[in-house]
C-alpha positions as MATLAB code, in Angstrom:
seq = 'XXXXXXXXXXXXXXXXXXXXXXXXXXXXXXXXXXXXXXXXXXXXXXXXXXXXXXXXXXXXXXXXXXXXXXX';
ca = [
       9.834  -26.485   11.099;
       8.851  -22.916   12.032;
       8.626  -21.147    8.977;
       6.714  -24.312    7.701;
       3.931  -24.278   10.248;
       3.789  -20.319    9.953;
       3.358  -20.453    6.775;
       0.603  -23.329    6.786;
      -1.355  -21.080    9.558;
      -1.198  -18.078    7.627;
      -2.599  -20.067    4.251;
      -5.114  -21.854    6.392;
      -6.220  -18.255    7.934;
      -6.074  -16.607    4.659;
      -3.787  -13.658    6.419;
      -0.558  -12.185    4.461;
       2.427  -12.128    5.568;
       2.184   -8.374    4.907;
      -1.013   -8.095    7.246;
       1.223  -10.590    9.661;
       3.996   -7.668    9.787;
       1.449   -4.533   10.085;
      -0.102   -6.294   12.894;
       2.708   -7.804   15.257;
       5.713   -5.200   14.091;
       7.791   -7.835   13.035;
       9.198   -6.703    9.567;
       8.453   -8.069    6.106;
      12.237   -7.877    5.577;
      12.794  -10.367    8.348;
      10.004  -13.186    7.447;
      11.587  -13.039    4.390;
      15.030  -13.524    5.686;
      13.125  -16.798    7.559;
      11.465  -17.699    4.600;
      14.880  -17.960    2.921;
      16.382  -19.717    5.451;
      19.144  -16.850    6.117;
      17.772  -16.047    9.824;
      15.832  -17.862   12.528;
      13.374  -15.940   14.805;
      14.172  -15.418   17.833;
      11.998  -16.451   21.146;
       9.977  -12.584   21.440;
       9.252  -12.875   17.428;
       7.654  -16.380   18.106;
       5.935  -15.372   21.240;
       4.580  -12.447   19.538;
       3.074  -14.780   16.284;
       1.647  -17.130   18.825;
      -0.434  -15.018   20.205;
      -1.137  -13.078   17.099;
      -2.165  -16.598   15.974;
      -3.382  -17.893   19.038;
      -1.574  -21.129   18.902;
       1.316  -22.827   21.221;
       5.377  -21.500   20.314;
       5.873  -25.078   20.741;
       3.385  -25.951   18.005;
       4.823  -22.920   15.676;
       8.451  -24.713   16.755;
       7.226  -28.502   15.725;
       7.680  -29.750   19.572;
       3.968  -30.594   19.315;
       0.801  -31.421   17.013;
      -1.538  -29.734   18.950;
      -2.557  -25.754   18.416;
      -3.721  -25.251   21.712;
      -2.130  -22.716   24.230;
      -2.322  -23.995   28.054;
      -3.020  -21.641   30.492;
];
């Protein structure tokens, strides 16, 4: 479910994953690797694309349909 909601964000946003990887660290190499299936991220790589995206891990994760971060 992750790698499906990324990737709807990112088309949604218009952003790359290359831009994605320049601007959180995380490298091309390993969205790939989640793109394929081979890897899944692990809890600091989804924190870090939340708030690059501004958006809930849980939403990124599936556990809810709502974007919204509560703080």
């Amino acid at each position: 479910m992750f790698i499906e909601r990324l990737m709807q964000i990112l088309q949604e946003r218009k952003i790359s994953a290359y831009k994605l990887s320049k601007d959180t660290g995380i490298y091309q190499s390993t969205i790939s690797q989640w793109k394929a299936g081979l890897q899944k991220p692990s809890l600091e790589a989804a924190e870090k694309i939340a708030d690059y995206l501004e958006c809930s891990v849980d939403y990124l994760l599936g556990r809810t349909d709502n974007p919204e971060v509560n703080r």
